[in-house]
N, C-alpha and C positions, 0 to 999 in steps of 0.2 A: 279321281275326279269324275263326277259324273256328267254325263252329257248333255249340255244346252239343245235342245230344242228348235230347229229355225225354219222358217220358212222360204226362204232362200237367201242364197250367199254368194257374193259374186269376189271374184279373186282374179287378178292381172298382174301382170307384169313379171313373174316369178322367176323367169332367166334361169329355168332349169340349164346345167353345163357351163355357168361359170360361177368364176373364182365370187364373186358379190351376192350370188343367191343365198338366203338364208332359210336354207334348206331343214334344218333339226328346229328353228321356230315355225315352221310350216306343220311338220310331221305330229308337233307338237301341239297345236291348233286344232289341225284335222281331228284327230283325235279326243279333242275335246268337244266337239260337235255332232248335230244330228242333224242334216239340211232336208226338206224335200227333195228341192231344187239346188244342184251347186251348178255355176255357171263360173267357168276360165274365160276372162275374155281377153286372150290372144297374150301373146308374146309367154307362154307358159314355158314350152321347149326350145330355147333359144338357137334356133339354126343357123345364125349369123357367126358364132362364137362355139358354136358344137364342136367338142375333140371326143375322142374313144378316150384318149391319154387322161380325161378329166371329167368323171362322172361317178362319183364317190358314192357309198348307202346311202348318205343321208338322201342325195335327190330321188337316188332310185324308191325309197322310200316314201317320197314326197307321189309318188304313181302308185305303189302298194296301198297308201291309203284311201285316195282318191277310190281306185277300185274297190278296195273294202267298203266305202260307202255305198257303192253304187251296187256290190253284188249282195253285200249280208244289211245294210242299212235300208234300200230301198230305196237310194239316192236315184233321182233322174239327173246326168250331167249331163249340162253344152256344154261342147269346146266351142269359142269363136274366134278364129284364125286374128293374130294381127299381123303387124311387118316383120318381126324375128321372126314367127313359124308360117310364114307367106309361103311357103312352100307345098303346105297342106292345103291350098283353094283348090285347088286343081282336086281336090276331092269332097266340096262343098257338100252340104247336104246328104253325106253320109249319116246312114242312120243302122246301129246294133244294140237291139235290146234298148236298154235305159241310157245309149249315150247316142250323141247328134252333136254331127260334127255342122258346123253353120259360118257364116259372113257376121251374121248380123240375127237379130231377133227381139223379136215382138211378144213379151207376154201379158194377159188380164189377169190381175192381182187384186181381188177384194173392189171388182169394177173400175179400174184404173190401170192405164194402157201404158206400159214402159217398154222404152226402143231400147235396146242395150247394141252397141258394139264398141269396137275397139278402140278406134278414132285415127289413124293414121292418115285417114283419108280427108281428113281436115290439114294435115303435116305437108307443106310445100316440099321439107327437106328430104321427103322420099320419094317425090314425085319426079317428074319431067326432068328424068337422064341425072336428079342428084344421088340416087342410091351408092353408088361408089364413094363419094363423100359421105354418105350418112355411115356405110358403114364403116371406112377408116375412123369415124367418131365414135362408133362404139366400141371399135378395139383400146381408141386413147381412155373411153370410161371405164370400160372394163382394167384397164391397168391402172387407172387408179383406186378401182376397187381394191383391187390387189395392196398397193400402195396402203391405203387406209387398214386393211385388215393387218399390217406388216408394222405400221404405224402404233397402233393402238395394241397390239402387244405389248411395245415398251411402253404404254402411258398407263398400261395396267400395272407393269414393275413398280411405275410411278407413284401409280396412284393419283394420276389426273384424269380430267375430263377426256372422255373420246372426242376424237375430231373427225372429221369427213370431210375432205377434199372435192369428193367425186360431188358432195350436196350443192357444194359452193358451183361447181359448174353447171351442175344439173338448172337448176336455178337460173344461173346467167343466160342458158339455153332457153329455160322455158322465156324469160324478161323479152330475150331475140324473136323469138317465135311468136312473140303475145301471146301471152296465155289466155289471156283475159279474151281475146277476139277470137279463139279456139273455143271456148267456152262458148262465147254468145253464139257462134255460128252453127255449133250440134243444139241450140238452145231455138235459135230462130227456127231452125228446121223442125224439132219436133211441134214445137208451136203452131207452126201450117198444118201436121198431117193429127193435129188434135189429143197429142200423146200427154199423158199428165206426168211424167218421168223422163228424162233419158241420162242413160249409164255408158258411162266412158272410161278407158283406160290410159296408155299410151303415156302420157305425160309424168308421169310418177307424181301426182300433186292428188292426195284425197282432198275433194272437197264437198261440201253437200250445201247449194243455196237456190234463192226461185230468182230465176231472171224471167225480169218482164218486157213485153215490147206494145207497140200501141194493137197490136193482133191478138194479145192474151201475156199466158204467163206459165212457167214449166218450170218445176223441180230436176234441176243439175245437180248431178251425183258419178266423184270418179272413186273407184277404188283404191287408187295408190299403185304403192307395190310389194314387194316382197324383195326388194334390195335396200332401200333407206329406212322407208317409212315402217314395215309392216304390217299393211291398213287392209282392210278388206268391208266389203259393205255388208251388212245383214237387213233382212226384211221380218219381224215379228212383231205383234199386235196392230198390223194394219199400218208401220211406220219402218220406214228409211233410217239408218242408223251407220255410224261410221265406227267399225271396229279397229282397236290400236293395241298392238300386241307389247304385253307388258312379261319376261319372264318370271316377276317375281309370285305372278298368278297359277304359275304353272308349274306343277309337282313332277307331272310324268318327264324322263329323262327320255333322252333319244335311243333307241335299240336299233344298233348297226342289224343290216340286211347281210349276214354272211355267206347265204349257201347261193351257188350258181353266181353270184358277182359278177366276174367275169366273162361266164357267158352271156347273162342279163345285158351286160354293157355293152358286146361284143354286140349284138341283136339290135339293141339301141343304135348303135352307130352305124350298122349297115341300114339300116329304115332311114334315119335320116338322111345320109348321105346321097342313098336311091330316088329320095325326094327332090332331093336340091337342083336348083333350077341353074 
């Protein structure tokens, strides 16, 4: 397959370290692409939900390429911290060669100003003293990821449709949350500071539409994630665009990471762990 072209590409949500990442359509992606710019924003390495016990090739993988773009590609990556890798602020603004690790970010693109971060900070449910609750809730999603993957096993015997459980709540969460007032509030804001974009993660919901207010009017744009949907945003010929990862497009198969594994992973888990707050 040869490689798409892009001028940037923003990816979220990807819950490297559990059981619901879909790690081998990632790797496989990656791979199919040429970014200037790739941008993670946030929730990438899942710190909430991180085991040694559980970090298979494929994620490891899902970092091996990232790095191949950025060392043999020419890729410049931001990471931008969300609430699963919140652990990492406390080294904001780190900056190595072609990567920058960041909050939040500002780029001019073909003279048009996009705010990109995570958006957590719009999320009441992680705010003021409810973190212990949010995360007993991502243990109950993550188990039903599990659930769903254990599921649809046997409806491949089957031969029926896949189901998702985890979708159905996800969903009723975002309904609780308002989605919609999450949206207009990252919307309102870039509209005062004049931004013709802004890029958001956090919610697992890709979406790309212009909300207006009587102050003006901005292009809202979330990337998804890399547990339900598979979405990610791409930027080429001067236009916004919402990618949807389809396997039947995709030829190359996944090649397990064999050599070092173990100690790879073993490295992995002490960095995080030493993070964690």
């Amino acid at each position: 397959m040869e490689k798409r072209k892009l001028d940037v590409v923003v990816l979220s949500d990807i819950h490297l370290g559990t059981y619901g990442c879909k790690a081998k359509e990632l790797v496989a992606y990656l791979r199919s692409i040429q970014p200037s710019i790739l941008i993670l924003n946030g929730d990438i390495i899942d710190g909430w939900q991180f085991s040694k016990h559980y970090f298979p090739p494929a994620h490891l993988a899902v970092i091996k390429e990232v790095l191949n773009l950025m060392m043999n590609e020419g890729t410049r990556v931001f990471y931008i911290t969300g609430n699963h890798d919140e652990m990492l602020r406390k080294y904001t603004d780190l900056q190595l060669g072609q990567f920058t690790l960041t909050d939040k970010l500002v780029l001019e693109i073909n003279n048009k100003m996009t705010w990109i971060f995570h958006g957590d900070v719009f999320d009441h449910t992680t705010k003021n003293g409810a973190s212990i609750i949010t995360k007993l809730g991502s243990t109950g999603y993550a188990s039903l990821l599990l659930l769903n993957k254990w599921t649809n096993s046997i409806m491949r015997l089957l031969k029926k449709e896949p189901v998702s459980f985890s979708k159905k709540i996800m969903k009723g969460f975002n309904k609780a949350m308002k989605i919609e007032k999450f949206e207009e509030m990252a919307a309102t804001i870039a509209i005062q500071k004049k931004y013709d974009y802004v890029i958001c993660g956090h919610i697992h919901e890709p979406q790309k539409r212009v909300i207006s207010n009587e102050q003006g009017s901005v292009t809202y744009l979330n990337s998804g994630d890399w547990v339900e949907h598979l979405t990610s945003l791409e930027y080429k010929n001067s236009e916004w665009n919402i990618f949807i990862y389809d396997e039947k497009e995709f030829t190359q198969s996944f090649t397990p990471v064999k050599a070092h594994t173990n100690v790879i992973t073993d490295e992995i888990s002490f960095y995080i762990n030493s993070l964690a707050i």
